[in-house]
C-alpha positions in Angstrom: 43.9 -9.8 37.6 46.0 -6.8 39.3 44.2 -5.1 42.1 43.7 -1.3 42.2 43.2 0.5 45.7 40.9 2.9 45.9 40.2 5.4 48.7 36.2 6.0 50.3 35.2 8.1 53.0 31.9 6.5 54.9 30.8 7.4 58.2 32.1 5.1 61.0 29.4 3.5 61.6 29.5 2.2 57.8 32.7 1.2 58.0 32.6 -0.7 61.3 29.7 -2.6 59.8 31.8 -3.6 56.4 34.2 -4.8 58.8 32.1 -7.0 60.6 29.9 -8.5 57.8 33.3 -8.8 55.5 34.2 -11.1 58.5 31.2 -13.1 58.8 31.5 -14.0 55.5 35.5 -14.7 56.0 36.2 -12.1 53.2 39.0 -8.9 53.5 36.5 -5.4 53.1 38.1 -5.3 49.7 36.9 -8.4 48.4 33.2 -7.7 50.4 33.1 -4.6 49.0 34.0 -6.0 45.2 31.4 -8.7 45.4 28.9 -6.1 46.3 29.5 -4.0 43.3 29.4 -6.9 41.3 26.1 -8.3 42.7 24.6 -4.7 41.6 26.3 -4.7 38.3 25.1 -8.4 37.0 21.9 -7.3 38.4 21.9 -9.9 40.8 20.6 -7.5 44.2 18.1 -6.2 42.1 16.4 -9.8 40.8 16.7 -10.6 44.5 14.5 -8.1 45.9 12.3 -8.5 42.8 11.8 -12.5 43.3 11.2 -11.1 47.8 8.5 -8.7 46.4 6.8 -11.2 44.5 6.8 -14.4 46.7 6.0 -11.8 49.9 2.9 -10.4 47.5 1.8 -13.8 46.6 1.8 -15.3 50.1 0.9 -12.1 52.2 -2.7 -13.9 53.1 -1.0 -16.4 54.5 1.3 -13.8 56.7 -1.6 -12.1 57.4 -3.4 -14.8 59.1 -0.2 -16.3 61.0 -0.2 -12.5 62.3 -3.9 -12.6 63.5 -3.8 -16.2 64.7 -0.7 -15.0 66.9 -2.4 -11.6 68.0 -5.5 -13.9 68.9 -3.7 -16.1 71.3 -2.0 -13.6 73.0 -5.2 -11.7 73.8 -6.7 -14.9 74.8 -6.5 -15.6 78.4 -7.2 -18.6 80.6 -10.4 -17.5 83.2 
C-alpha cells in the first residue's frame, strides 16, 4: 500500500510523548499514529473502555472494600 505523509502541529509535549510510547511499542510515530486511527475507526478504543466501564461497575464493591480494608490498617496502630 503506498504511504502518504501528512503534516500535524501538536504541542511538544504531545509529540515528545508519541515519540516515546511509538518506541515502547518498537513502532516509527507513523505507524503508532496509523494504528491509533485505526483502533478508533474499527471501533476498537471505544469497545475497550466500554468492556473497563462495565467490569469496573460490576466489581466496584469489591474495590470498595480492598480500599477500606487498606484505609483500616493503615489507621490501625500497634499500642
Amino acid at each position: 500500500m503506498a504511504k502518504t505523509q501528512l503534516g500535524a502541529r501538536v504541542d511538544e509535549d504531545v509529540a515528545e510523548l508519541a515519540r516515546r510510547r511509538a518506541a515502547d511499542l518498537g513502532l516509527s510515530v507513523g505507524d503508532y499514529l496509523a494504528r491509533l486511527v485505526q483502533d478508533d475507526a474499527s471501533g476498537l478504543r471505544a469497545r475497550a473502555v466500554d468492556a473497563a466501564a462495565r467490569f469496573l461497575a460490576e466489581h466496584q464493591v469489591v474495590f470498595d472494600e480492598a480500599e477500606r480494608d487498606q484505609s483500616t490498617s493503615r489507621g490501625t496502630r500497634a499500642a
